[in-house]
C-alpha atoms as one frame of an Amber mdcrd trajectory, in Angstrom:
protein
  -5.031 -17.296  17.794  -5.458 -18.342  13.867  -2.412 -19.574  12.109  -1.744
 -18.547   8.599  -4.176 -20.689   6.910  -3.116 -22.912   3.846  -3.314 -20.739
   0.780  -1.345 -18.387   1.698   1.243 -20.833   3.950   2.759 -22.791   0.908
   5.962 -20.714   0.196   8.111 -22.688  -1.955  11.407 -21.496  -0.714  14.472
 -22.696  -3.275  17.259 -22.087  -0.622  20.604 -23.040  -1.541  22.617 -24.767
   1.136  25.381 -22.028   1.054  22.705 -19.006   2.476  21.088 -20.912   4.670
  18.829 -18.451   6.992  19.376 -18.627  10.805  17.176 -17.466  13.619  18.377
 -16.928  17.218  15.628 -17.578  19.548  16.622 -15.669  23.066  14.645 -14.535
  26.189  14.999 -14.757  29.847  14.457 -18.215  31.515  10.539 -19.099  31.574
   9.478 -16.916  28.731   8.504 -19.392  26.846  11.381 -20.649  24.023  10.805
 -23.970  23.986   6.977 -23.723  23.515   8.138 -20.974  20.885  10.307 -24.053
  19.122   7.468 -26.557  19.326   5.269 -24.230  17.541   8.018 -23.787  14.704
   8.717 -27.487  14.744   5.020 -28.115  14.132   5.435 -25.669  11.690   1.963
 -25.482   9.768   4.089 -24.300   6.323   5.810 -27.452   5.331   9.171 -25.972
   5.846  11.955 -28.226   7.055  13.702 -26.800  10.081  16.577 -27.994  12.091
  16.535 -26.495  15.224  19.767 -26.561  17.721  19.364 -26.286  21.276  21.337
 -27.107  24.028  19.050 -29.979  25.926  16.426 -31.026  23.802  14.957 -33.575
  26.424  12.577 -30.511  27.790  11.531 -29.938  24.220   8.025 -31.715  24.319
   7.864 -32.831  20.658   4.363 -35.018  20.133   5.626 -38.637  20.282   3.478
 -39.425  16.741   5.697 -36.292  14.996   8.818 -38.115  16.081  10.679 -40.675
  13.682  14.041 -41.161  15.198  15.838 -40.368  18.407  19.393 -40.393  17.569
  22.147 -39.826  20.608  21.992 -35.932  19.655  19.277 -35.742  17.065  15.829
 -36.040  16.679  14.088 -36.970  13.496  10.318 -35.591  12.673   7.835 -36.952
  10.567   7.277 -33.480   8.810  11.043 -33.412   7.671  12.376 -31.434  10.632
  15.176 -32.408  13.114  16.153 -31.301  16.096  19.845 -31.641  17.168  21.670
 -30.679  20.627  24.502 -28.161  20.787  26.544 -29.802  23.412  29.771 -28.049
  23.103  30.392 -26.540  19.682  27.894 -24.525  18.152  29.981 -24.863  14.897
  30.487 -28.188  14.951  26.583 -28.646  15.360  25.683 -26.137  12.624  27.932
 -28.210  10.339  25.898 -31.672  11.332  23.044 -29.563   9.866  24.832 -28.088
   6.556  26.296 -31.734   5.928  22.988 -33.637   5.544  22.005 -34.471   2.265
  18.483 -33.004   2.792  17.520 -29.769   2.350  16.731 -27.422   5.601  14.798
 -24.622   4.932  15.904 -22.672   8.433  18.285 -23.207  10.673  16.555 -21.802
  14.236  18.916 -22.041  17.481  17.495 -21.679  20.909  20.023 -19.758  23.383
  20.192 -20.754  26.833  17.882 -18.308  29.084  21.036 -16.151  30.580  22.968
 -15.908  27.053  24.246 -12.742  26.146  23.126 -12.991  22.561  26.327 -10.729
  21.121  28.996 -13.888  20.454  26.314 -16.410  19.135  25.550 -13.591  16.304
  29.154 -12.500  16.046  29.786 -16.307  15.489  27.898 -16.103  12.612  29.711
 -13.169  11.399  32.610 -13.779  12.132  33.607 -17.300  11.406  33.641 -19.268
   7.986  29.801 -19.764   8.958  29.474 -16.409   7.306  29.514 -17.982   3.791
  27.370 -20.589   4.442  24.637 -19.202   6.606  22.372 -16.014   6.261  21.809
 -14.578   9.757  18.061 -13.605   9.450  16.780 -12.552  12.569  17.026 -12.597
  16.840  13.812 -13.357  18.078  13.607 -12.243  22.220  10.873 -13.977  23.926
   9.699 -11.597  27.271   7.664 -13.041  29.682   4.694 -10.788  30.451   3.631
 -12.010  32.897   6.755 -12.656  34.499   8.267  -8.958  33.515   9.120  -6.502
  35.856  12.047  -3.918  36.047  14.258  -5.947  38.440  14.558  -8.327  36.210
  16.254  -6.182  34.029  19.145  -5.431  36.428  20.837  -8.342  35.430  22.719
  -7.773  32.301  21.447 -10.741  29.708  17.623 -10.079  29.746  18.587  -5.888
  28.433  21.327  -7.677  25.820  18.602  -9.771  24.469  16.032  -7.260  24.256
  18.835  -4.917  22.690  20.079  -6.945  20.098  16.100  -8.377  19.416  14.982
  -7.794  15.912  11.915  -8.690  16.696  10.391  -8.961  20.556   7.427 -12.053
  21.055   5.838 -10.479  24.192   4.157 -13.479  25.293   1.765 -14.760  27.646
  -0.227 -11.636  27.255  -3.356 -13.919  27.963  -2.330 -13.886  31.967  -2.357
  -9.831  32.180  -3.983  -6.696  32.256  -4.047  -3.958  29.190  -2.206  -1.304
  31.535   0.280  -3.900  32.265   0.639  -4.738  28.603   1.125  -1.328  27.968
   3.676  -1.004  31.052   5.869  -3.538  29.447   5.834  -2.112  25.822   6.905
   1.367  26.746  10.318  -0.337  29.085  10.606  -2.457  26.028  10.556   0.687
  23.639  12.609   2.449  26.038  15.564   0.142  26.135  15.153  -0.317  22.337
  13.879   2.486  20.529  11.471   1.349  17.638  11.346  -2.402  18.936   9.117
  -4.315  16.240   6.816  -5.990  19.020   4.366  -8.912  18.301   1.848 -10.314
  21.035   1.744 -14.276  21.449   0.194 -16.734  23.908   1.491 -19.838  24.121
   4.110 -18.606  21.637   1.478 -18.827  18.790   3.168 -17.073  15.732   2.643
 -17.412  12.085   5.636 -18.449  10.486   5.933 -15.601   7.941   5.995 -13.200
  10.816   9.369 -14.647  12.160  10.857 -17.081   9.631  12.476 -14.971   6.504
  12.133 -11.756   7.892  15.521  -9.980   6.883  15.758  -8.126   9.940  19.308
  -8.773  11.538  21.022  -5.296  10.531  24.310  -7.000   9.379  25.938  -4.331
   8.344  25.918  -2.732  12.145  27.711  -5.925  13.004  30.295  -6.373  10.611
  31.611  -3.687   8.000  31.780  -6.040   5.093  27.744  -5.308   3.792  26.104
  -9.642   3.627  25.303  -9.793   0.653  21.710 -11.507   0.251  22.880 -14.654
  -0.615  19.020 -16.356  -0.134  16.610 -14.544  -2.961  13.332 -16.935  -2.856
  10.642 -18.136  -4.827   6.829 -18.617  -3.596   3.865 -19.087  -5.045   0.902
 -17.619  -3.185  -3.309 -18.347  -4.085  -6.122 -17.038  -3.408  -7.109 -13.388
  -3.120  -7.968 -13.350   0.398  -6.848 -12.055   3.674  -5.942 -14.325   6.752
  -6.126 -12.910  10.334  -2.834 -13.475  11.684  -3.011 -12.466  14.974  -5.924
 -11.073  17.476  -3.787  -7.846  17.707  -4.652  -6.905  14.190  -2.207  -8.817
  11.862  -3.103  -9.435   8.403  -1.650 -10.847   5.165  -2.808  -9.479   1.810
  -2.014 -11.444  -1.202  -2.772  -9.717  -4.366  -2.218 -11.649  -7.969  -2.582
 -10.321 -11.345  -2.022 -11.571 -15.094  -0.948  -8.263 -15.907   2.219  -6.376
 -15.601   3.410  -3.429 -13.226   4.764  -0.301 -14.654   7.725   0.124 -12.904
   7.629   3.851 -12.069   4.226   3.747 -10.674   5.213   0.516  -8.425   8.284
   2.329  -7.219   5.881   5.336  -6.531   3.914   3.303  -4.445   6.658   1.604
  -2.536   8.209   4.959  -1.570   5.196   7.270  -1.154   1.841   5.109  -0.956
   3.225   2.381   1.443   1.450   2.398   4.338   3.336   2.930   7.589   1.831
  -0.363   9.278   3.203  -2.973   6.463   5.566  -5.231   7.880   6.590  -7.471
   5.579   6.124  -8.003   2.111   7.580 -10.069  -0.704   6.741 -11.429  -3.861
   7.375 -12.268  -7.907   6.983  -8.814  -9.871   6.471  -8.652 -13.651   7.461
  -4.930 -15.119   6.061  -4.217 -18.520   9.554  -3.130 -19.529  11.384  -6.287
 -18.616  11.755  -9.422 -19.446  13.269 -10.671 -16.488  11.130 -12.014 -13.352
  12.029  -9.472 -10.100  11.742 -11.167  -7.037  10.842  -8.138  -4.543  11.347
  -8.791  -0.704  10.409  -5.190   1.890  11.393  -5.424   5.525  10.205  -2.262
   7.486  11.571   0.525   5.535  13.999  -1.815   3.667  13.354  -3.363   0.703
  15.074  -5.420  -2.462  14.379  -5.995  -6.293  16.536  -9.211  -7.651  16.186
  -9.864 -10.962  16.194 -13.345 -12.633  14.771 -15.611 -15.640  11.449 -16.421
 -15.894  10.841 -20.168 -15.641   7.205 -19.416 -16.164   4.578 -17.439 -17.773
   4.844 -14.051 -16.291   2.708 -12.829 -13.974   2.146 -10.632 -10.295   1.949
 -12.446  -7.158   2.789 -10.285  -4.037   2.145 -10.609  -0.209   2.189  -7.932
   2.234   1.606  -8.594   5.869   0.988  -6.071   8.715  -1.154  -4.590  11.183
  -5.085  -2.868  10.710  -4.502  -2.609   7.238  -6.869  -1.026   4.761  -6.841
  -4.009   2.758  -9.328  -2.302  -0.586  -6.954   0.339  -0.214  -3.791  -1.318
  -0.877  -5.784  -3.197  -3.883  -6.361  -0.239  -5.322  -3.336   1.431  -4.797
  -1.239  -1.469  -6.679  -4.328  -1.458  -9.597  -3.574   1.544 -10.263   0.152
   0.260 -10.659  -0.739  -1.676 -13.258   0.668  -0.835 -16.980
């Protein structure tokens, strides 16, 4: 599986300390977390993670990434740490808000029979709520592993319930019917699952990391405001494979600006069904102010700012079999 190859993997993410994102990695025992949490701690975008889990000695970090091994912390070379839970998740998420260097995303590994509901409503509901941005439950499945017994117990359906997004995984080890098997449980216990396929819990980071996906809002009734509105720079006009099941990411970049009618237009009428993801730095011919534009499924946001320099478009948009001269054209013709 390709990762997201450098030009379009260096997203300079300005994230102050205050809405730091969090994402809650769950899934039945086996499914393959921890491999998931090597891959992010490798992570191939220069992000800085701190990941909390509850027993980091199974997490097999390459001995030449490690710096330090600290009683209940583990130091990378890339800039990442690792920390164990032990008994207070807030007390642990604090170690991480407290350090004087910046974390990029906070990513916490559940144990393989959580009930993901009070590590979210912790989140919500505690004075972590100010200081952290909960971005999205990622539910590892097995499937290989999968069958329906397994889902008599009550924690695998919770995790698959409350997943924003599902990483069916291992889908080297089985057959297309079987594939196909597990996707229509998973739909049926979750109608309109967002489902990506993985081996060896190969993801690129954009797919997962800053994906705006935890509905909030269903949780708690006060609405999160987005606290984290990001900058990135993207290069390159080209489009990197994501995935063998048809992902791509389309980075388009122009010196000139949108006309904000059209571009509206052609977020609520031209989009095409299969985009993902997409976010970027808009410049509107009637504005002076830069508009940085994130789209989650059929969500999306427009924050204005200042400029810090000269204006231009830069957009991504990632998703599955896209028509990629089609969406060029489409946002060409959005041009002023």
């Amino acid at each position: 599986m390709t990762q997201l190859t450098a030009p379009t993997s260096n997203l300079n993410l300005d994230i102050p300390k205050q809405g730091m994102p969090v994402t809650i990695i769950t899934g039945f025992l086996g499914s393959g977390k921890t491999t998931l949490l090597n891959q992010i701690l490798k992570n191939k975008e220069d992000l800085k993670v701190a990941v909390l889990v509850n027993e980091f000695g199974d997490i097999n970090i390459d001995s030449q990434l490690l710096i330090s091994v600290d009683q209940d912390m583990v130091e990378l070379t890339n800039g990442c740490i690792c920390c164990t839970i032990n008994d207070n998740l807030v007390d642990a998420v604090y170690r991480v808000l407290e350090r004087e260097d910046r974390i990029d995303y906070l990513v916490i590994e559940t144990t393989g029979v959580a009930d993901p509901l009070p590590i979210i409503l912790t989140f919500l509901g505690t004075e972590l709520r100010d200081l952290t941005n909960l971005d999205s439950i990622l539910t590892v499945v097995d499937a290989e592993a999968f069958n329906q017994e397994h889902f008599h117990s009550e924690a695998p359906l919770k995790q698959i319930t409350y997943g924003d997004i599902i990483l069916l995984n291992k889908i080297d080890l089985v057959t297309p019917e079987k594939l196909e098997n597990v996707e229509n449980f998973i739909h049926d216990i979750k109608n309109g699952a967002k489902i990506l396929h993985t081996k060896y819990g190969e993801v690129a980071l954009p797919l997962i990391l800053d994906v705006g996906l935890t509905p909030i809002d269903e949780y708690t009734a006060k609405n999160a405001e987005d606290t984290h509105e990001h900058e990135h720079h993207h290069h390159e006009h080209h489009s990197h494979h994501l995935e063998n099941d048809g992902f791509v990411s389309i980075s388009f970049q122009t010196d000139r600006p949108f006309d904000v009618h059209k571009f509206e237009n052609f977020l609520t009428e031209e989009m095409p069904q299969d985009v993902f993801r997409a976010k970027g730095i808009l410049w509107f011919s009637d504005s002076d102010l830069r508009h940085i534009f994130q789209l989650s499924g059929p969500r999306y946001s427009l924050h204005a700012d200042e400029w810090q320099t000269p204006p231009k478009n830069q957009a991504v948009f990632i998703g599955r079999k896209l028509d990629i001269s089609q969406i060029y054209s489409r946002l060409n013709e959005c041009l002023a």
